[in-house]
N, C-alpha and C positions, 0 to 999 in steps of 0.2 A: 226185810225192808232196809236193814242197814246199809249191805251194799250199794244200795241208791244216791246215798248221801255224795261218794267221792264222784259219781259220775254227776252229778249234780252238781259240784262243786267245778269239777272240770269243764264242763259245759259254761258254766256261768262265765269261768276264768277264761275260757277260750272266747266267751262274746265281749268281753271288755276288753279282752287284747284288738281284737278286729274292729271294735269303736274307738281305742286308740288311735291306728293307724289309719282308719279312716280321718278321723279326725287333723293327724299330722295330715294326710294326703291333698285334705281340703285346704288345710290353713298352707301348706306350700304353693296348692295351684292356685289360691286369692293372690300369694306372694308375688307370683312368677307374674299375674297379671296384675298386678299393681307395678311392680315392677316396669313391667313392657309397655305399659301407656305412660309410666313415666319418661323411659326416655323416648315415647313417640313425641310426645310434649317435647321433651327439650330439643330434640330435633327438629322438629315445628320453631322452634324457638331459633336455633342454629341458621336455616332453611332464610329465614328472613337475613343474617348477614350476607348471606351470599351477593346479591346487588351493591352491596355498600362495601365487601372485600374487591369485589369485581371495578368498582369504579374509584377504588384508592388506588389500585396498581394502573389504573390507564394514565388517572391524573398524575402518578409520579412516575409514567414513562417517559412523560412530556421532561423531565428535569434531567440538562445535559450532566455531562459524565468525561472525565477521563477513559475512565475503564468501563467497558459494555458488560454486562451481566446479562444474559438472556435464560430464562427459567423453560421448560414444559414438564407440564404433570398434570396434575387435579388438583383436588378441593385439598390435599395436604399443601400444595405448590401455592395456592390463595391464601394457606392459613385458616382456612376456618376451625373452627375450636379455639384459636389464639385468642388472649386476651383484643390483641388489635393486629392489624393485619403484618406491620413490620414485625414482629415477634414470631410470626414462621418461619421455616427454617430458609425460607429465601430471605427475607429482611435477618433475619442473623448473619447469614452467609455474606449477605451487599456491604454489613458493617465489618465484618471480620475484614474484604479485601479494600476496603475506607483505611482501616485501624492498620494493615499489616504494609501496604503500598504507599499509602499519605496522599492518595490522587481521590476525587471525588469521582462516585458512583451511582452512573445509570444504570435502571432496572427495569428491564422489558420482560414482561411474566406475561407469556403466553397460554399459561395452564390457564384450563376450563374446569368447575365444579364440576363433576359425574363425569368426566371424560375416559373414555376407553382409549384403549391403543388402536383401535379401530376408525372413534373421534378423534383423536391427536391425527393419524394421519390425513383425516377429512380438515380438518380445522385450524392445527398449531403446523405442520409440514409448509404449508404457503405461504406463511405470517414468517417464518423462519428464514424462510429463501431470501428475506427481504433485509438482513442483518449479517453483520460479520464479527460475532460475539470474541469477545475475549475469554469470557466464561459462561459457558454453557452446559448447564443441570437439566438433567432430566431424571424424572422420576413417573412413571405410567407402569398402569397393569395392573393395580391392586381393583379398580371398578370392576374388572374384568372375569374375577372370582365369582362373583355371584351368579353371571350364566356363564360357564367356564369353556369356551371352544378352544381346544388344543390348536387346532392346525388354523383356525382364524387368530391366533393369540400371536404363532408363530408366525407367522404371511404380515401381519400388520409388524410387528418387532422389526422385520428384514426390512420392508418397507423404511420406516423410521430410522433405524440404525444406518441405513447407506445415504442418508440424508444430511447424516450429519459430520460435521469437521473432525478430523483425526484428536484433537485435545479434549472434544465433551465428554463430560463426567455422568457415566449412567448408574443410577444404581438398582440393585434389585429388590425385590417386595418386600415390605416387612413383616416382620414375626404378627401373626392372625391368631395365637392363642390358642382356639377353640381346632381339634384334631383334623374335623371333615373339613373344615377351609385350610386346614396348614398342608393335607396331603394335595389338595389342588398349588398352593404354592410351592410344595416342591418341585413341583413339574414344570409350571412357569420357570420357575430361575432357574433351575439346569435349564432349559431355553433360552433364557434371557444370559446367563452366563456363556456359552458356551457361543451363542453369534457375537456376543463383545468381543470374548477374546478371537474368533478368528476375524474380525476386524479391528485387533488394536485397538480398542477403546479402550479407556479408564472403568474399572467396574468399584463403584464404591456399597462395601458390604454392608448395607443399613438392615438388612436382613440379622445376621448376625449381632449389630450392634442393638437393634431394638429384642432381641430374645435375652440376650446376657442380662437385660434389664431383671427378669425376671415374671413371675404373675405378680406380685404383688405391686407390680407398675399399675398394673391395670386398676386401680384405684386412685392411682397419683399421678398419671401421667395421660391421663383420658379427659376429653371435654364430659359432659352431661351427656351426651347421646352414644358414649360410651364406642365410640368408632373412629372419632377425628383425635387427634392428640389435642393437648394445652400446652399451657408454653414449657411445660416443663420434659414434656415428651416431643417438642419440636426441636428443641435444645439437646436432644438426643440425636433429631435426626441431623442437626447441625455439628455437632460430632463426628457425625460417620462421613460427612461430608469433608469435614475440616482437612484431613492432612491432604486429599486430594486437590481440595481448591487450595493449601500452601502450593504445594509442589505444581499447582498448573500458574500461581502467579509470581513464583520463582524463576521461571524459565520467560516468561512473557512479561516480567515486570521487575528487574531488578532491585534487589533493595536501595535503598536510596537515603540518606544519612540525613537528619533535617525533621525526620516524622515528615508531619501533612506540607501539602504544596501550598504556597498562598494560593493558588484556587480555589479551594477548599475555606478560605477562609471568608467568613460573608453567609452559608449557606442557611435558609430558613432551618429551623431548627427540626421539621419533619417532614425534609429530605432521606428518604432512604439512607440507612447506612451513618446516623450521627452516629458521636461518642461519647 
């Protein structure tokens, strides 16, 4: 009978290990969805800015400008996740060419929340036709991940890109973090890369610039719904933006000795682009 004892023993040992793991396995899958209905909630929560980022940027299209800034993107181009809507990297970008020019700065943001390169060409392409920007950003393609069409990705890109004026500033998707969506964006930007440059555009590397960040952004530089930035990760993309918008208002705006123009002087104080 002795022999029985270590099989016994084993047995027993071996069923407490498999109640452990079960155990872990349950307490992670409660995690995971506790988790995902949390940021379904804040997204829920986000979802409602969308009208009210949408109808700050109409109301301050209406406020003339020296210099023309015209935006297309999506819901990062709106800002959502931003504390408020000038805090995206378009209301950074409008104050940066305020601060570096000394001219006052209109802001026509033609981006749409959930827009694809497919919407942009239905939607923001005829809004566009209608302006003769001085600065023109674009940023589209990242909606486009999630049902991924290569060659509808590409057709809509060509589409948009011959639309646009020799100086716009395009830049390409940012860093996705997570493997299976990053190997769809590398395919995207070599696409999106490779028609900029054979049409001479400006290709601004927000791709690049949002990776160097690191994973450990992804806690600090994320709204709640853990997809849009904050302002702190807009300011990122505002970054990747910056030497391109100097150098496009370098050439289109010379410096000018004085700082701001007296036009500039008088403006409500949540006009795009204060300082």
């Amino acid at each position: 009978m002795a022999p029985e004892r270590p099989v016994a023993a084993s047995v027993a040992s071996a069923l407490l290990t498999l109640a452990v793991l079960a155990a872990v396995a349950f307490a992670a899958r409660a995690a995971w969805r506790w988790f995902m209905a949390r940021v379904t909630r804040n997204s829920l929560i986000l979802n409602e800015t969308l009208p009210v980022h949408s109808k700050w940027w109409r109301d301050h299209a209406k406020v003339r400008g020296e210099v023309l800034y015209v935006a297309m993107g999506d819901s990062a181009a709106q800002g959502i996740g931003a504390s408020r809507p000038d805090h995206s990297y378009v209301g950074l970008l409008a104050r940066l060419m305020r601060d570096t020019t000394g001219r006052t700065v209109r802001v026509v943001n033609l981006s749409v929340s959930g827009a694809t390169t497919g919407l942009a060409v239905q939607d923001q392409l005829p809004k566009l036709a209608k302006y003769r920007p001085d600065v023109l950003t674009v940023s589209i393609g990242a909606n486009d991940i999630a049902k991924w069409d290569e060659d509808g990705f590409e057709r809509n890109l060509v589409a948009i890109l011959d639309a646009l004026p020799p100086h716009a500033l395009v830049a390409d998707l940012p860093f996705f973090y997570f493997p299976h969506n990053e190997a769809r964006v590398a395919v995207a930007n070599d696409i999106l890369r490779r028609l900029v440059a054979e049409r001479g555009l400006t290709l601004v590397r927000l791709h690049r610039e949002t990776r160097l960040r690191g994973f450990r952004r992804i806690f600090t530089h994320f709204a709640n719904d853990w997809f849009h930035p904050n302002d702190h990760g807009y300011q990122v993309w505002a970054d990747a933006f910056r030497p391109a918008v100097l150098a496009a208002l370098a050439e289109r705006f010379p410096a000018e000795a004085g700082g701001a123009s007296d036009a500039a002087e008088g403006l409500p104080a949540d006009v795009v682009g204060p300082s």
